[in-house]
N, C-alpha and C positions, 0 to 999 in steps of 0.2 A: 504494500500500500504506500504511495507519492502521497509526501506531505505537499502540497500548494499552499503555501501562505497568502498568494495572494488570492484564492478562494476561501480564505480562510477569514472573514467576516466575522466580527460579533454573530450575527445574526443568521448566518449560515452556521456557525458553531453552534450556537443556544439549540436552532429547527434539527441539529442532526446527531444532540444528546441521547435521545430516546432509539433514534433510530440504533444507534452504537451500542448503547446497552442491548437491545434484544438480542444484535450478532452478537455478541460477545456471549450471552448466556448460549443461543443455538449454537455456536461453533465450540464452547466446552461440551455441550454436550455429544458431540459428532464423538465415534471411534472410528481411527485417531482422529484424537485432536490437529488441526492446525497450528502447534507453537508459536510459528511467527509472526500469524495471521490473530494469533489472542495476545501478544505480545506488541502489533501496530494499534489494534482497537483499543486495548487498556493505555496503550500513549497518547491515544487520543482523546478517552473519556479523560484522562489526570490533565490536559492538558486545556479543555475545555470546563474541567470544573477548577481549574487553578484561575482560568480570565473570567469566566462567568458566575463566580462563588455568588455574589453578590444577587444578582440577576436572575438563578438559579431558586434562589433560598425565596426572594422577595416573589416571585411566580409561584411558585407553589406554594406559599401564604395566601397569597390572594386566591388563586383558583381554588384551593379549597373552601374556601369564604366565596366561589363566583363571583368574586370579584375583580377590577382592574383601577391601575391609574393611569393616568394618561403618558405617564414617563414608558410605561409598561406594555403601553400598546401594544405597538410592533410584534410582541411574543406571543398575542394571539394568532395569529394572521400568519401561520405555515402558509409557504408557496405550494401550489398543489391539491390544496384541501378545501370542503365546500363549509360555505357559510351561508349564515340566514339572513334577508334582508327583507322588510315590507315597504314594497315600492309604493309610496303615496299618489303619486299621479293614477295609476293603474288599478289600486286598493288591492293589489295581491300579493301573496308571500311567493319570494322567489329564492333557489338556491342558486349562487355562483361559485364559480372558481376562485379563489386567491393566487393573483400572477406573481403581488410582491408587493413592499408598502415606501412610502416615504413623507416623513416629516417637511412641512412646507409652513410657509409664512403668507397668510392675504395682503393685499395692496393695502388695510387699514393696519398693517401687525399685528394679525392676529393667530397663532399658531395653531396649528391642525395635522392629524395626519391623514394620509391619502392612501386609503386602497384600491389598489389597480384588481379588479376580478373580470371573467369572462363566466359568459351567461349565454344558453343557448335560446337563441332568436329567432320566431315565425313569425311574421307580420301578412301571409297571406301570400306575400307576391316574394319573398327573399326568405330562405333559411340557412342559419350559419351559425356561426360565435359572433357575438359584439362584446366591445370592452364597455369598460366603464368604473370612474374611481369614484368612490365616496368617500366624500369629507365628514370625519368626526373631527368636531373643533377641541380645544383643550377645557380640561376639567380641573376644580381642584378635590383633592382628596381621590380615597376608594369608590368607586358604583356600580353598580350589581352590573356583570358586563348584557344579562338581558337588557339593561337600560339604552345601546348602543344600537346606531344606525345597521350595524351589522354587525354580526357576532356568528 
């Protein structure tokens, strides 16, 4: 396993903790084992709970309580994974994709972050994927993350 550091994001490390832990448990389990292959993954869980301790610990506080902050966002929001949102104009519950998120500023300064998701689309005459971000703007404190334009 190639370390890439510069694949190697906050946020790419945080989204791919979970994943690392299950290989690691399936491949001790394997006879034989993989050695070196349990030996890259445990460099990698140590090395992503050595930069994420923080980030880590305060995520699973709040998810257990269903809740987030707005610092914490972002660690909702796996690239690849569906989420809820009820489209006001339309009054209907829709599931999207999560492409990926980003922290942004409005022309008043007001901070927000932005999810990029895809969403499959029939209007009758076009079927495909359409993108589309929504804006949750910033909060203060913890709230229940059903509170959120999408979750």
């Amino acid at each position: 396993m190639k370390f890439n550091s510069k694949q190697a994001t906050p946020e790419v490390m945080f989204h791919s903790y979970d994943g690392l832990l299950r290989e690691l448990e399936a491949e001790e389990q394997k006879d034989p084992t993989d050695e070196s292959l349990i030996l890259d993954i445990k460099s990698a869980i140590y090395y992503i709970e050595k930069d994420q301790d923080k980030t880590l610990r305060d995520f699973e506080k709040l998810a257990a309580l269903k809740q987030t902050t707005f610092d914490l966002l972002w660690a909702l929001f796996k690239p690849n994974t569906l989420v809820y949102n009820h489209h006001v104009w339309t009054q209907q519950d829709r599931l999207l994709s999560v492409r990926g998120t980003d922290y942004c500023k409005d022309s008043s300064g007001r901070n927000y972050l932005e999810v990029h998701c895809e969403f499959i689309h029939d209007d009758g005459y076009l079927f495909g994927f359409a993108r589309e971000s929504i804006e949750i703007y910033e909060f203060r404190g913890a709230i229940p993350i059903s509170d959120l334009a999408v979750y």
